[in-house]
N, C-alpha and C positions, 0 to 999 in steps of 0.2 A: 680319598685319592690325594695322593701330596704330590705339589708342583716339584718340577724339576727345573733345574737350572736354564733350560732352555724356555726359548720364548714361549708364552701362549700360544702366539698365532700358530709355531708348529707344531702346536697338539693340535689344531682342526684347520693348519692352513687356511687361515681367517689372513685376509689382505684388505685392507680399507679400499672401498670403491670409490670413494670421495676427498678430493683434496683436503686439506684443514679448512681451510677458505669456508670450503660449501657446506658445511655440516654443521646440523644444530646442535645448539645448545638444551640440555633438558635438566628441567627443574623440577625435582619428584619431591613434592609434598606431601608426606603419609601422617594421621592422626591415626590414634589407639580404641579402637572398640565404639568408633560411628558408625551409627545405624541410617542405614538409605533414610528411614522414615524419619530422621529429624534436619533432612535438607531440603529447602524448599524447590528446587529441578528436581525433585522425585516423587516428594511427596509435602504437597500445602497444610497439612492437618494441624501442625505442630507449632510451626516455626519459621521465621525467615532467614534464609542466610545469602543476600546480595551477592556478595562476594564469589561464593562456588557457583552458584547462578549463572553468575558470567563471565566462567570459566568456559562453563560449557552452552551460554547463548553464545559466544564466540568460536567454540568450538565443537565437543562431543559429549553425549552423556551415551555411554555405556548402559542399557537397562539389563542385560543378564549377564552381568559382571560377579564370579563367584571365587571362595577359595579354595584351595586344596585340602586346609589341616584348617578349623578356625578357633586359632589359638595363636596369641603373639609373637613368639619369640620363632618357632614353626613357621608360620605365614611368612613372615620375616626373611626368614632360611629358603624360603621357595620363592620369593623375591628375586634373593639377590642371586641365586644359582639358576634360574629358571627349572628349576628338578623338585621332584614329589618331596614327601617329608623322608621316603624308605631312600631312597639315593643319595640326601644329602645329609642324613643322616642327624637330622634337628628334630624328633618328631616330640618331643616333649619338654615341655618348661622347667619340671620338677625334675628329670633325670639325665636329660642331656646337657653336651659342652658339648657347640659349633666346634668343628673343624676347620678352622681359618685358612687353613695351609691349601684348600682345594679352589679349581679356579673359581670365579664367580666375576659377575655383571662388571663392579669399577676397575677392576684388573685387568680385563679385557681395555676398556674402554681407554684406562692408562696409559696402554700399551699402542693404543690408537693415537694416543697426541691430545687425550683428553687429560683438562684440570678439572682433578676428581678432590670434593669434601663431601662428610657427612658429617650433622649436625643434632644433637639431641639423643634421641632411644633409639638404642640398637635390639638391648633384650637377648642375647645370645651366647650368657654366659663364658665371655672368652672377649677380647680388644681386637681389633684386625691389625695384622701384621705387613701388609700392602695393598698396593689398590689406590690409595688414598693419600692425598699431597695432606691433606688436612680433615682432622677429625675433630671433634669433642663428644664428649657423651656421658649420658648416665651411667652411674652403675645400678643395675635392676632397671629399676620402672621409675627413678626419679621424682622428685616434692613438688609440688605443685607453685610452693614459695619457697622464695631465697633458694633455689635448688645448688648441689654440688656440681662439680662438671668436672669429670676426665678428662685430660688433655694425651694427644700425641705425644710428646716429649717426657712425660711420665709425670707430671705434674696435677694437681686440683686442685681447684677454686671455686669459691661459695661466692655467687652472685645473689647480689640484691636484688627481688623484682617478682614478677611472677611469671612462671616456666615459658608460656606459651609467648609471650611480649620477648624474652630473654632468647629465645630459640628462635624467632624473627631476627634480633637485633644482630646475635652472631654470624645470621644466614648472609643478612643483607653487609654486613660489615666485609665476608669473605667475597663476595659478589663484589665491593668493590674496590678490594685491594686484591683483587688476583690479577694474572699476568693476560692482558687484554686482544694478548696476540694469539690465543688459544682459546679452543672452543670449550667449553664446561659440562661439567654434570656434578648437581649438588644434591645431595638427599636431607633432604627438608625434615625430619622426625620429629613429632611432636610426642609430649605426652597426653596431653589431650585426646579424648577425653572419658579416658581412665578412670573406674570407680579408687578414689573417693567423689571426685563431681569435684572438686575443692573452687569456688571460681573466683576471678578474679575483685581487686576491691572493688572497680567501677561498676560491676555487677551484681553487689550485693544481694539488692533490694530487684531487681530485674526480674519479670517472670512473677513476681509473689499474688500478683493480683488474676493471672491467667488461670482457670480452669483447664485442666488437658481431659481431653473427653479419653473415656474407657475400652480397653479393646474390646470388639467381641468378644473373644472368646476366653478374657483376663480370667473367669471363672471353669478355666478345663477343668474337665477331671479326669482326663489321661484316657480313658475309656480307650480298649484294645492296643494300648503301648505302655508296653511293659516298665520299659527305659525314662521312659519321660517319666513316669509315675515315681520312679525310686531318685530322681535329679535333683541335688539341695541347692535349688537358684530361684525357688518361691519367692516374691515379696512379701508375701504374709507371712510365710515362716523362717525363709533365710535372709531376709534385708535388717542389716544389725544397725537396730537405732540411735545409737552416737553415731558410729561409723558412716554409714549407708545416708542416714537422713536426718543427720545432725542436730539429734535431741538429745542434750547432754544437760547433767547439774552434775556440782562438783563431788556429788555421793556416787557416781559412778566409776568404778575403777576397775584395774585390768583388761587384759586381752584389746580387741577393736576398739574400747571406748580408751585406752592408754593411747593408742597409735592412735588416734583422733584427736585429742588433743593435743598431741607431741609435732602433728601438722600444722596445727594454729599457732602453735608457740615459736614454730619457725621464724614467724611472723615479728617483726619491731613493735613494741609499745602500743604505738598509737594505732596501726593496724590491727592489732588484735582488739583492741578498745571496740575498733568501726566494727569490727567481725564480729563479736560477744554482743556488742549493742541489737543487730539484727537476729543473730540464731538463740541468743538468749528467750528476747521475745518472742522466738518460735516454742522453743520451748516450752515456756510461762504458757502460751495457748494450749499446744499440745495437754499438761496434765491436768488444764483445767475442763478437757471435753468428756477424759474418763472413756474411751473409746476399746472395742474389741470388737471381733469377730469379721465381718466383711468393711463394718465403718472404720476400721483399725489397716484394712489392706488396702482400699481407695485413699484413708490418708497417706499413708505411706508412699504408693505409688501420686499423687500429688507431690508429695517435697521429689522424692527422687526428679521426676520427668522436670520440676522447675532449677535444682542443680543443674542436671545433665544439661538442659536449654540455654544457663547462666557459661557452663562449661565451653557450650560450641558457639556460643556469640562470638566470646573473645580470640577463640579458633577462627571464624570467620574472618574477622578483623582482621585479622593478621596474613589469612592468605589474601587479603586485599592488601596489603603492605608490601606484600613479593611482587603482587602486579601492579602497585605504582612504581614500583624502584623500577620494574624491568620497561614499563611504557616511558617514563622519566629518561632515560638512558638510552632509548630508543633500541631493544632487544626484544620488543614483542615478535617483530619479523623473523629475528633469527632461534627462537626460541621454543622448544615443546615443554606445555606446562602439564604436567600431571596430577593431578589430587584424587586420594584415593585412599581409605583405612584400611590397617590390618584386617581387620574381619566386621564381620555386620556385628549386629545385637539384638535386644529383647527388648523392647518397651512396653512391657506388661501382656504384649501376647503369650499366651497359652499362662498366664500370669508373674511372667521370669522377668529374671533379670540377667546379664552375662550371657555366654556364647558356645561355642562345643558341640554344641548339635548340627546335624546333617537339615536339619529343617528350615525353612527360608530366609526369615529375619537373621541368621546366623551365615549361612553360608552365602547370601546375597553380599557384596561391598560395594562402596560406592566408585565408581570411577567414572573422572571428568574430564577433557583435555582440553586444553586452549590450544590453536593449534596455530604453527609456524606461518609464513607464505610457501605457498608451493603445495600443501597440504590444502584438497579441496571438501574433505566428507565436510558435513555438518548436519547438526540434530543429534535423532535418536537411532543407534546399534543399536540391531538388536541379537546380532550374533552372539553367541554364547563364547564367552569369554573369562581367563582363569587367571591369578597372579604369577603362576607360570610361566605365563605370556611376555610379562613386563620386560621380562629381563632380553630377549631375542626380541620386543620391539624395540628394544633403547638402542639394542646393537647394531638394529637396521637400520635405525635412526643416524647413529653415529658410519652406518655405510662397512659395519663390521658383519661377516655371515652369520648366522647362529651353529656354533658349534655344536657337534652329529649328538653328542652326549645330554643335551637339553631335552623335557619335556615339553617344556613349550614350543608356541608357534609366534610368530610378529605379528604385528596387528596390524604393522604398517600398510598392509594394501587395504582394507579397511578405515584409515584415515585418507587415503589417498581416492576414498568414494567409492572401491572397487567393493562388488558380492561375489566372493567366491562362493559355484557353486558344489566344492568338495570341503566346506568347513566343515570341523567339529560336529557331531549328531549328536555326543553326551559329552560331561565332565566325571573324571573320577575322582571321589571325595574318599581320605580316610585321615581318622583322627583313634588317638594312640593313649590319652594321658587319662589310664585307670589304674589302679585306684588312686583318686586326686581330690583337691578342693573341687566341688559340686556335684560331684558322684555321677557322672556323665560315662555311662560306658560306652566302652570299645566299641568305634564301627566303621563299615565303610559302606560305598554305594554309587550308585549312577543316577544323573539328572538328566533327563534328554529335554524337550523343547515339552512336551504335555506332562512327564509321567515321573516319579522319583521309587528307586530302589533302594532300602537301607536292608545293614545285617547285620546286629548287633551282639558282640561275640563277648568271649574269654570267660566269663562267671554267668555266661547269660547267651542265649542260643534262638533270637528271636526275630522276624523279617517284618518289614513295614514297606506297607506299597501305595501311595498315593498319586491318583487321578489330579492335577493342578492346575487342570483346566475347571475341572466340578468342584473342586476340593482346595483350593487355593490357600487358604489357613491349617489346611492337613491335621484336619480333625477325625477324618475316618477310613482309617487304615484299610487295605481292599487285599489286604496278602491272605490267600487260600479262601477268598470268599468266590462262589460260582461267580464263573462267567470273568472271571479274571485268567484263567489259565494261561492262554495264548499269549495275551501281553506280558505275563510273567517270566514265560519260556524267552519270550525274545528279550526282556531285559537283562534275564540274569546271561542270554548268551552273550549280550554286549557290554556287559559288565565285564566277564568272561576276556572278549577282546580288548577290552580297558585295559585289565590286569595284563594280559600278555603284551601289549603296547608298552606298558610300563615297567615290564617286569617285576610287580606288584608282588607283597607277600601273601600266599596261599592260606588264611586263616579261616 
């Protein structure tokens, strides 16, 4: 859809309800491929992270918070448009270019009397062309160290530092040289925390002494799903050891273990010195245990889960840096704090690593709110909620309606303590990007409050139906077994009304 010279608002006669004065400020924080399970407001098993914590003791933790497509640069696209991945036409990392020209969330929001920046990973192949007083950004998926940065003005610059400190310092830098007579909305993008784990120097050595206990079910064996069984995101078999978990000597070369090194090297001197001193000696241990078989996939998943831990410390950290600049300034009152990742992930359940699937740890994301004055919910939602959403709550936030062409709904009366009783009864899930890295095919599906429908298509013609009230780790599939019929018929009908709701493709 390409804009036209005329306004937004009269594509949906959208008229601000709220003076500039009244309307908050929102600060949307988004990291890359956090998993609910390594937050401690979700889940204590793992890890502590204060900082999101009390985001949401001050405000909301979202518990069935899910997403459309789970996959980056898609998720991303259903953000900022509030529309599935088939409307907005993002549905894949490896084949598509964003459509920038179509409306979306900071254009609207512009257009309202908001000073709109984005900050860090966009991921959507293509720069935005309006919307945005101020930008910078990766190109791809961004370095972990010394990263490059895109500018507005057509400009790059290779900053010293590392990503996630460096994407704070610009956030808080345009927070306080913007124009103070106007309300905000900044997109907060982190790369973080992104395989490779890469973390920062103060974290080196962090996590090294932790055991992370093992999932159930770390040793599936796929048993009645077809799809999961042919998925190359095993840690035993696809977690590549420079790459993934950082056991390198200099006799390995090419492919991941090149690009693993060429990350470290990013790096000044004496950083690489502190980095080599610690993963070397991982190393030296590693070939001295001589390790294979299941004692070669628990170590593995050990280094991995203590990067990724080392990864979202410093993630932490830093969204505690957005909430002292904004308490410091005295903007907590006028301000909606959002944190929330592109999409869930794997921590060794069903033994993976990486995201794509319609299955829980994937399609789960986390989302937190710190919430303004005026704004009463507090605790745990448990209404079933999509990144869909985001974009028609920011608008109602900013007192803009949600124009008719949106998937989503606002969430806003749900912050404001309201249960509606006509919410949402399922989400529709589809994800597009086959044949790809991790071999994850084609599918879509409906999650209602107990039960999940998948349909996994294109090379492969197979349904998966799980109980998640019995079945909660969706280990055994219940599609065409006795005594499932009834509950079948009525998902795939409301699957059925999903797709027609959405105008969904018929596959």
């Amino acid at each position: 859809m390409k804009i036209k010279a005329t306004s937004l608002f009269a594509l949906t006669a959208c008229v601000p309800t709220f003076s500039i004065a009244q309307r908050y400020n929102i600060v949307y924080i988004m990291s890359d491929d956090h998993a609910q399970q390594m937050i401690s407001c979700y889940d204590e098993r793992y890890m502590e992270t204060p900082n999101i914590d009390r985001l949401a003791d001050e405000g909301v933790r979202f518990d069935n918070s899910f997403v459309a497509n789970s996959l980056s640069g898609p998720s991303r696209a259903c953000m900022l448009t509030g529309k599935h991945s088939h409307k907005n036409g993002f549905k894949s990392n490896e084949r598509d270019r964003f459509d920038m020209s179509q409306p979306m969330l900071q254009k609207y929001l512009h257009e309202a009397g908001y000073q709109t920046a984005m900050i860090g990973k966009l991921h959507l192949n293509a720069w935005p062309t309006s919307g945005f007083d101020y930008w910078t950004l990766f190109s791809g998926q961004g370095d972990y160290y010394n990263p490059v940065f895109f500018n507005q003005d057509g400009s790059k610059e290779q900053v010293k530092g590392y990503v996630t400190d460096i994407v704070t310092d610009k956030s808080i830098n345009w927070l306080e040289h913007r124009d103070k007579s106007k309300p905000f909305a900044i997109w907060v993008h982190h790369k973080a925390v992104h395989r490779d784990w890469m973390p920062p120097m103060q974290y080196l050595r962090e996590f090294e002494n932790k055991t992370f206990a093992l999932p159930a079910n770390f040793y599936d064996d796929y048993a009645g799903r077809q799809a999961a069984s042919t998925a190359e995101m095993g840690i035993d078999k696809h977690m590549h050891l420079p790459y993934d978990v950082k056991i390198y000597s200099p006799g390995d070369q090419g492919g991941l273990a090149s690009w693993y090194v060429g990350n470290v090297e990013r790096l000044d001197s004496a950083d690489q010195k502190a980095y080599w001193a610690v993963y070397d000696s991982i190393t030296a241990d590693f070939k001295s245990r001589h390790l294979t078989g299941k004692a070669l996939a628990e170590y593995k998943y050990q280094r991995y889960m203590r990067d990724y831990a080392k990864t979202v410390k410093s993630l932490d950290d830093n969204i505690g840096r957005i909430y002292d600049y904004l308490k410091a300034n005295n903007l907590l009152d006028s301000t909606l704090i959002v944190y929330t990742s592109d999409q869930g992930f794997y921590m060794g359940e069903h033994g993976w690593f990486d995201k794509r699937f319609m299955y829980e740890e994937s399609l789960r994301t986390p989302l937190v709110m710190r919430l303004p004055k005026g704004l009463k919910a507090h605790g745990s939602i448990k209404e079933m909620v999509q990144n869909i959403d985001y974009a028609p709550t920011m608008l109602d936030i900013a007192g803009v309606p949600t124009p008719k062409d949106m998937d989503g709904v606002s969430l806003l009366p749900l912050l404001k303590g309201e249960r509606p009783k006509n919410w949402r009864k399922g989400i529709y899930y589809h994800f597009y990007e086959y044949p790809a890295e991790h071999a994850v095919k084609r599918h879509y599906g409906i999650r209602t409050n107990r039960y999940k429908l998948i349909h996994f298509y294109n090379d492969i013609d197979t349904w998966e139906l799980y109980d998640l009230k019995k079945d909660p780790t969706e280990m055994n599939n219940l599609y065409g077994k006795p005594g499932t019929e009834k509950i079948t018929k009525k998902l795939r009908q409301q699957l059925e009304e999903l797709e027609k709701q959405y105008d969904a493709p018929k596959v």
